[in-house]
C-alpha positions in Angstrom: 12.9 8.3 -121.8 10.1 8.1 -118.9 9.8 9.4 -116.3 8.3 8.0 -113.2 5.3 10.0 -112.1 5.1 11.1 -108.3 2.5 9.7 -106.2 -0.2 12.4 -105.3 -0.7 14.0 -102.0 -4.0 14.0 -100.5 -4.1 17.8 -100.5 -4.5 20.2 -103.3 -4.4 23.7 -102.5 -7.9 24.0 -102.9 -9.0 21.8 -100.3 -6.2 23.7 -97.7 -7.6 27.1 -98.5 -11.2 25.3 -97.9 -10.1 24.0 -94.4 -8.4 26.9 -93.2 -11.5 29.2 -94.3 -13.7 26.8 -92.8 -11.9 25.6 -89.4 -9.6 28.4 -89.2 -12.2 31.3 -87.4 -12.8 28.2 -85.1 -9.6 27.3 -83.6 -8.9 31.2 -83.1 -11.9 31.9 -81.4 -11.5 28.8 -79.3 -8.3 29.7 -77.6 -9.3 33.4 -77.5 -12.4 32.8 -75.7 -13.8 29.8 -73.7 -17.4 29.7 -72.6 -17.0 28.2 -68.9 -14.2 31.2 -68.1 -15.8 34.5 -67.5 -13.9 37.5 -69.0 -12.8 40.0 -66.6 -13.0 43.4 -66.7 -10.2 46.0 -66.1 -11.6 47.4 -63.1 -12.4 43.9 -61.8 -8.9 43.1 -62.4 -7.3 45.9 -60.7 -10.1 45.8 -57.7 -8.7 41.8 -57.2 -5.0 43.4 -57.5 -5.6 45.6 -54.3 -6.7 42.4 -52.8 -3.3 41.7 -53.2 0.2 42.3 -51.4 2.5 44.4 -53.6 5.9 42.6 -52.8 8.1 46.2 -53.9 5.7 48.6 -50.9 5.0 45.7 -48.1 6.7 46.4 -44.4 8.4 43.6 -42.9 5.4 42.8 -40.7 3.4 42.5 -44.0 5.7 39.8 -45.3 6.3 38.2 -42.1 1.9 37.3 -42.2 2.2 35.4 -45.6 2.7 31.7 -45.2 6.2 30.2 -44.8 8.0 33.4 -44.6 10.9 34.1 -41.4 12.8 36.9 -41.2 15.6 35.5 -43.6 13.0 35.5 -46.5 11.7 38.7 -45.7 15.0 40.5 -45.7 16.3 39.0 -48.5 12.6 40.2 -50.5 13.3 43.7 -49.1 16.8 43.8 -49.9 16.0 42.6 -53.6 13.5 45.7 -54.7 12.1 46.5 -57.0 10.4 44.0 -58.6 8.7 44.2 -61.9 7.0 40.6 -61.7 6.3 38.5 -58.7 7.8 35.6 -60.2 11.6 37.6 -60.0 11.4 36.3 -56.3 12.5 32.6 -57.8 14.6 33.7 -61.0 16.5 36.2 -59.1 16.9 33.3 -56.5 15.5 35.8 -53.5 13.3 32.2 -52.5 13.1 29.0 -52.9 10.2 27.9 -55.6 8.4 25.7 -52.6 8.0 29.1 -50.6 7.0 30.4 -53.8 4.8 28.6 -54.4 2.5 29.3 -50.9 2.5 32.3 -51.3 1.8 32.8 -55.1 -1.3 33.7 -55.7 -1.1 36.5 -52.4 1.9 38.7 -54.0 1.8 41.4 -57.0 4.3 43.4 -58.1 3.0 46.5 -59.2 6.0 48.0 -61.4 7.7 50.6 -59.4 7.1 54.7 -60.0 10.2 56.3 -61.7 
């Protein structure tokens, strides 16, 4: 009685644990870190979030300055608070995702004080 014998894969676990020692500390500290992206610090972080319009404190007159928002929008942001992230304007449905979109990179939402 014989047996057929299965054709061999190209990969022994000896040349996997070889790759993954080798390449693996590569690929993870390429997508942790790039070289052409400057790390931020936490204080530069929070100095560019004051730069910012927190969406959950803003007055209507506030709103009213960012682009493509009327008075519907800005009641409609008010009457939704609090927000916990800026993007709960579109899941929540409060605007559109073109309006959204303008004013994007204006908005925060720091998380509200209990």
């Amino acid at each position: 009685m014989n047996c057929p014998r299965r054709p061999r894969t190209g990969f022994s676990i000896a040349t996997l644990l070889v790759s993954l020692f080798l390449v693996g500390p590569v690929v993870r500290t390429g997508v942790a870190q790039t070289a052409d992206a400057p790390s931020q610090t936490i204080a530069q972080k929070i100095a560019a979030s004051k730069d910012l319009l927190d969406i959950n404190t803003a007055t209507a007159e506030q709103l009213k300055a960012l682009p493509g928002m009327g008075d519907a929008y800005v009641a409609r942001i008010i009457a939704g608070r609090p927000y916990t992230a800026k993007n709960q304007l579109v899941t929540r449905g409060v605007i559109p995702q073109a309006a959204y979109e303008k004013v994007k990179d204006q908005i925060i939402a720091h998380r509200p004080k209990p």
